[in-house]
C-alpha positions in Angstrom: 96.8 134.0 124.4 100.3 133.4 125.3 102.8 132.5 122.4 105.0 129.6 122.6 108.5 129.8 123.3 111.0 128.8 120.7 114.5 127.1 121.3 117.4 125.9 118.9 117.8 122.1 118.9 119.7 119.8 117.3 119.1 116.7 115.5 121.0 113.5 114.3 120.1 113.2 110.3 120.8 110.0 110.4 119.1 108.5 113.5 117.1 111.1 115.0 119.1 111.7 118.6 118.6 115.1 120.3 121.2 117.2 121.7 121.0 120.7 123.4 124.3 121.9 121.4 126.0 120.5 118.2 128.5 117.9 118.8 130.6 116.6 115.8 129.7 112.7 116.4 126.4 111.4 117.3 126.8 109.6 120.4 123.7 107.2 119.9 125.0 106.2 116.2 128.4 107.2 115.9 128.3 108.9 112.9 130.5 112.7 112.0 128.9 115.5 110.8 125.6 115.1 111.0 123.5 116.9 113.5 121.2 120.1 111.7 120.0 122.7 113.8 116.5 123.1 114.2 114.0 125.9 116.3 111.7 124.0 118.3 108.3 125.6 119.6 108.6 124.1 123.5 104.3 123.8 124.6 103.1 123.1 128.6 103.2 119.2 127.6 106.8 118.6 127.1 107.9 116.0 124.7 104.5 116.4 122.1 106.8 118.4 119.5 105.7 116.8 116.0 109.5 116.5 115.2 110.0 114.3 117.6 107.0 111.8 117.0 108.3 111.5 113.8 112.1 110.9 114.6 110.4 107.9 117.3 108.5 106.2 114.7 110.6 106.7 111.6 113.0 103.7 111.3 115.3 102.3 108.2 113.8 100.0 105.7 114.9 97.8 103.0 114.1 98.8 99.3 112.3 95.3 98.9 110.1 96.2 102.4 108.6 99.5 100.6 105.2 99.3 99.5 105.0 100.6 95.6 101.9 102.5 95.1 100.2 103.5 92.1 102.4 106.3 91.1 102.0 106.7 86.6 105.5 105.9 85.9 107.2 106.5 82.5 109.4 103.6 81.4 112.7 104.6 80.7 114.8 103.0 76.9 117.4 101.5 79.6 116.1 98.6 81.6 119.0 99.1 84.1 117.8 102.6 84.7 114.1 101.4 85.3 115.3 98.9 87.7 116.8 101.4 89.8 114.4 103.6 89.8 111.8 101.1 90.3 109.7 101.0 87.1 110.6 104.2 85.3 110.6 107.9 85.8 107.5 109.0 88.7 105.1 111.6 86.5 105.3 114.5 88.5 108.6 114.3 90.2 112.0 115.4 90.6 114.9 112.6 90.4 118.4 113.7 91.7 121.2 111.4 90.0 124.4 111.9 91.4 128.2 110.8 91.5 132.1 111.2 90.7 132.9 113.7 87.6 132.9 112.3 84.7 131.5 108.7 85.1 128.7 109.4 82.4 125.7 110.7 84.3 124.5 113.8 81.4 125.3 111.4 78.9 122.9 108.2 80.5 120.3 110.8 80.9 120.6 112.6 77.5 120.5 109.0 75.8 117.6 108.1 77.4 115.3 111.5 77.4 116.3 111.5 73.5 114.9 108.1 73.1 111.4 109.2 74.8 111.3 112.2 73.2 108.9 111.3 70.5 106.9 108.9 72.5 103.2 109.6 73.9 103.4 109.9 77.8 
């Protein structure tokens, strides 16, 4: 059984667009910086690499457009932070809050996991 070749590829993060070598703008999207290299397994039928079915079929959405499933969420004190993350904390999951230095991100968290502390999940 003959093993499938491998080649390096890269990839536009941001829309998907294929290139042979890393360039520094996309030329489909226009955006800098944001090609990732990837190996590819190449097969007889060219074009059937799972990577890029998904990069064909993925496209941007609206956060009102996404579906909300039944994820157990745990409601958060602030009803600002609930909003954003769409009903509370997802059981289960990691949430990455990011920003500037200094604009109050440990203390908004700390506030709030202090307040749940004590509460039944």
């Amino acid at each position: 059984m003959a093993q499938a070749k491998s080649k390096t590829v890269y990839f536009c993060s941001n829309c998907g667009y294929e290139s042979a070598k890393w360039m520094g703008r996309c030329p489909s999207c226009g955006e800098w910086n944001t090609f990732v290299e990837e190996r590819v397994s190449t097969s007889k039928s060219r074009g059937s690499s799972s990577r890029r079915g998904l990069v064909k079929s993925a496209r941007p959405q609206r956060l009102s457009e996404i579906e909300i499933s039944g994820e157990q969420r745990i409601p958060m004190p602030s009803s600002e932070l609930n909003r954003v993350l769409g009903g509370g904390l997802v059981a289960g999951s990691l949430t990455l809050v990011g920003g500037e230095p200094g604009i109050g991100k440990s203390t908004l968290l700390l506030q709030n996991i202090v307040s749940i502390r004590g509460r039944k999940i």
